[in-house]
KERO-442384 format. One line per 3 residues: number of its first residue (from 1); their letters; for each residue x, y, z of C-alpha. Coordinates in Angstrom, 1 decimal. Layout:
NUM = A = X/Y/Z; ...
END
This chain:
1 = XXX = -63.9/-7.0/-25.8; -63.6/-8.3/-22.4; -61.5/-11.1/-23.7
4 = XXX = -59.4/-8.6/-24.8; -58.9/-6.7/-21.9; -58.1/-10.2/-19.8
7 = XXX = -55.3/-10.7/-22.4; -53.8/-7.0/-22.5; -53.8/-7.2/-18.5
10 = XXX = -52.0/-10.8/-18.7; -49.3/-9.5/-20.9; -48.5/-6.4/-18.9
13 = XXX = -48.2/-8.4/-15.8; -46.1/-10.9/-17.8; -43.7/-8.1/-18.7
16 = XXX = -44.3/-6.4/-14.9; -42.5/-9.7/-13.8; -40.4/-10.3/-16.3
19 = XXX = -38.8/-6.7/-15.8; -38.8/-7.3/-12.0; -36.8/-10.8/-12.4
22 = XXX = -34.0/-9.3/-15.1; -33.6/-6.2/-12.6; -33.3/-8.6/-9.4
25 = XXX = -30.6/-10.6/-11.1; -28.6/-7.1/-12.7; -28.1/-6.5/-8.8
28 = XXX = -27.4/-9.7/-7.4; -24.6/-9.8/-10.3; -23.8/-5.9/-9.1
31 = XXX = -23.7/-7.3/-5.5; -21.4/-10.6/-6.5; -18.4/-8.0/-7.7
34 = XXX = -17.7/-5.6/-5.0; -14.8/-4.2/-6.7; -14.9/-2.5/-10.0
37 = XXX = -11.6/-2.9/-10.1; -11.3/-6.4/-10.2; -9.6/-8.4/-13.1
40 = XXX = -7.5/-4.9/-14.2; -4.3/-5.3/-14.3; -1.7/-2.7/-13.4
43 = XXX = 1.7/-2.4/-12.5; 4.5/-4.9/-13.2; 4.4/-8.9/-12.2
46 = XXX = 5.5/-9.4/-8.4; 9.1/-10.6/-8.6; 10.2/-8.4/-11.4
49 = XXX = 13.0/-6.4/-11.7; 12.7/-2.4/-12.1; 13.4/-1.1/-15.1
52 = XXX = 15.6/1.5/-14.7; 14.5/5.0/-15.0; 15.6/9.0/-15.1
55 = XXX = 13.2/11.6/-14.4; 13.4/15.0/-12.2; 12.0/15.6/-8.9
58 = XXX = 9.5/19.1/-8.5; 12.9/20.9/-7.2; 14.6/20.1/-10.4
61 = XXX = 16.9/17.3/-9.0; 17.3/14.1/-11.3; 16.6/10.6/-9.8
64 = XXX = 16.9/6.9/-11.1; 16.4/3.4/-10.0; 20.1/3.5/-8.8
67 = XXX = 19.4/6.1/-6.5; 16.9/3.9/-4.7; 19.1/0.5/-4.8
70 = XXX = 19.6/-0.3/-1.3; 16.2/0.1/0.4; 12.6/-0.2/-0.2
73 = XXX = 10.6/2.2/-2.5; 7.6/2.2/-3.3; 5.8/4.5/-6.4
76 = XXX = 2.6/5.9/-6.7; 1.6/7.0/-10.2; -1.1/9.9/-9.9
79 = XXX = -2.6/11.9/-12.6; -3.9/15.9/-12.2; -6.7/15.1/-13.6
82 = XXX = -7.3/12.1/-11.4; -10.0/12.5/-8.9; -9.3/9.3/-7.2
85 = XXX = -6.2/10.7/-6.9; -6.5/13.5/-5.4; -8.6/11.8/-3.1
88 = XXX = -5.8/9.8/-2.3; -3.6/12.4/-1.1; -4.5/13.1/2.7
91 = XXX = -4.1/9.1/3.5; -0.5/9.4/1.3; 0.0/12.5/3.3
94 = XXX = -0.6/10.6/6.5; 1.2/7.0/5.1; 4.6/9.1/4.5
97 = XXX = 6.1/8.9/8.0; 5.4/5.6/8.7; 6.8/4.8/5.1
100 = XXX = 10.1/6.5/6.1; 10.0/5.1/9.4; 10.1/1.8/7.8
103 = XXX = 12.7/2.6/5.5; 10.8/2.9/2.5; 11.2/5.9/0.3
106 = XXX = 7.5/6.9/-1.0; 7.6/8.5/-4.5; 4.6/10.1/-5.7
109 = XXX = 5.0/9.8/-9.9; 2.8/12.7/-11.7; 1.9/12.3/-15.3
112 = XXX = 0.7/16.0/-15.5; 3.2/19.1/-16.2; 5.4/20.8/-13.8
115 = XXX = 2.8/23.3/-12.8; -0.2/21.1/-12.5; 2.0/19.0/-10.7
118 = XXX = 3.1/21.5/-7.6; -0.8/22.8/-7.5; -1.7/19.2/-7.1
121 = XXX = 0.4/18.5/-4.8; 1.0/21.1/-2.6; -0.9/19.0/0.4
124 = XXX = 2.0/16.2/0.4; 4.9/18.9/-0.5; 7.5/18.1/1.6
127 = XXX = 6.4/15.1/2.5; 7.7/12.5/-0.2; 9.1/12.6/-3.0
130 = XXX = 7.4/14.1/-6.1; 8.7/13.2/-9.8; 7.3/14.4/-12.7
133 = XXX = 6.9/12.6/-15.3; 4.5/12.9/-18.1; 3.9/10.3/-20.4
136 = XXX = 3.6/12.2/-23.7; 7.4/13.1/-22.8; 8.6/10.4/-20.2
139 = XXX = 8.0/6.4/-20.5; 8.1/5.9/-16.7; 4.4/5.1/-16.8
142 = XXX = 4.8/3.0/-19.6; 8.0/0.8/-18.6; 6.3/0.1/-15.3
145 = XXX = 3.3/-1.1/-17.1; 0.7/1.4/-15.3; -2.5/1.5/-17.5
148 = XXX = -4.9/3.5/-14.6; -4.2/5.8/-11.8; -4.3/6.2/-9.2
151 = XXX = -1.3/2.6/-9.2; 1.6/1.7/-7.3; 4.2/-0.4/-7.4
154 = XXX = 6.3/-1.5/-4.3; 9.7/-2.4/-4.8; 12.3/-4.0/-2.6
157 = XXX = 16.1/-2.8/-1.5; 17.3/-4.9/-4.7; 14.7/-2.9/-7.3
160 = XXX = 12.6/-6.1/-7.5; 8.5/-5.7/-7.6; 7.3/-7.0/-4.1
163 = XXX = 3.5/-5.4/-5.3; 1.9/-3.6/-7.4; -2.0/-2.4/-8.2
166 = XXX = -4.8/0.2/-7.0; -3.8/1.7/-3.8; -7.2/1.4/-2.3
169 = XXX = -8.9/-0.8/0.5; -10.0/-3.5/-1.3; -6.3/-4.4/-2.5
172 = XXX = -5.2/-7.4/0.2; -1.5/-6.3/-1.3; -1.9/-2.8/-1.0
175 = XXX = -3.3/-3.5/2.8; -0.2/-5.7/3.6; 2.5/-3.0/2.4
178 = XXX = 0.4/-0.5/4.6; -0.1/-2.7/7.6; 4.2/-3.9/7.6
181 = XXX = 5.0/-0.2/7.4; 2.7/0.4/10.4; 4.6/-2.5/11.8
184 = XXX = 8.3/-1.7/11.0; 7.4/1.9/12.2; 6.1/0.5/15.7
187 = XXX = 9.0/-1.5/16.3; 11.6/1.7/14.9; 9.4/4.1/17.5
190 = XXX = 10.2/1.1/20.4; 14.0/1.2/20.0; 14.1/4.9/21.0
END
């Protein structure tokens, strides 16, 4: 009986340790990927050219890629029923001057309907441009190869991709857009 016991007691600690060893190593490999993100690709290939594209603005008026031909735009495709995305509102809400300072036209690209849309948005109304553009009816999302939102995609004054991805701190591309329009806008605000 006692042998018994010494054996039952081995095996638990055996498992005790085991357990402890398979759980150490699920966080180190947790730990080794700080971005969940990572390997998830969204948005067109860098160098790219736009496809072209028609879809209305939240007042009704009709844009396309011509429209923007000429400078730099960049597109963020939200969902409504995004919460990232509507987390990433107040820092697009506080990016949209220095993204027109810089001469680049920030378009905020809704897949939900006209009315989710302006409830969503009413925080950045005014601020940049909204399109809506659902992709049950619209293939916006789809042509520009967006498979997750929130996504951007920058393009240059000749409608070719310059970056695209998540818009979110751990994107080196996203923080290089971000950091030239901070730039370009220092350097507008110095001329006057």
């Amino acid at each position: 009986m006692e042998n018994l016991l010494l054996v039952s007691s081995i095996l638990v600690w055996i498992v005790v340790i085991a357990n402890l060893v398979l759980t150490l190593a699920l966080i180190r490999r947790i730990n080794a990927s700080p971005d969940p993100m990572a390997g998830i690709e969204t948005g067109l290939p860098v160098g790219t050219p736009a496809p072209d594209f028609s879809a209305k603005t939240l007042e009704g008026q009709t844009v396309t890629l011509a429209d923007s031909i000429g400078h730099p735009i960049t597109f963020v495709f939200v969902a409504t029923h995004c919460e990232p995305c509507h987390a990433l509102l107040p820092t697009l809400k506080t990016l949209a001057p220095q993204a027109r300072a810089a001469g680049t036209t920030l378009v905020l690209v809704s897949d939900g309907s006209q009315q989710e849309t302006e409830k969503m948005m009413q925080e950045v109304a005014g601020q940049v441009v909204i399109v809506v553009a659902p992709r049950h009816e619209h293939s916006l999302f789809n042509d520009y190869q967006i498979n997750m939102t929130p996504s951007y995609c920058a393009l240059d004054e000749k409608g070719v991709v310059v970056a695209a991805g998540h818009p979110d701190r751990t994107n080196q591309e996203w923080q290089k857009l971000l950091t030239s329009w901070s730039k370009q806008a220092a350097t507008a605000d110095t001329r006057r």
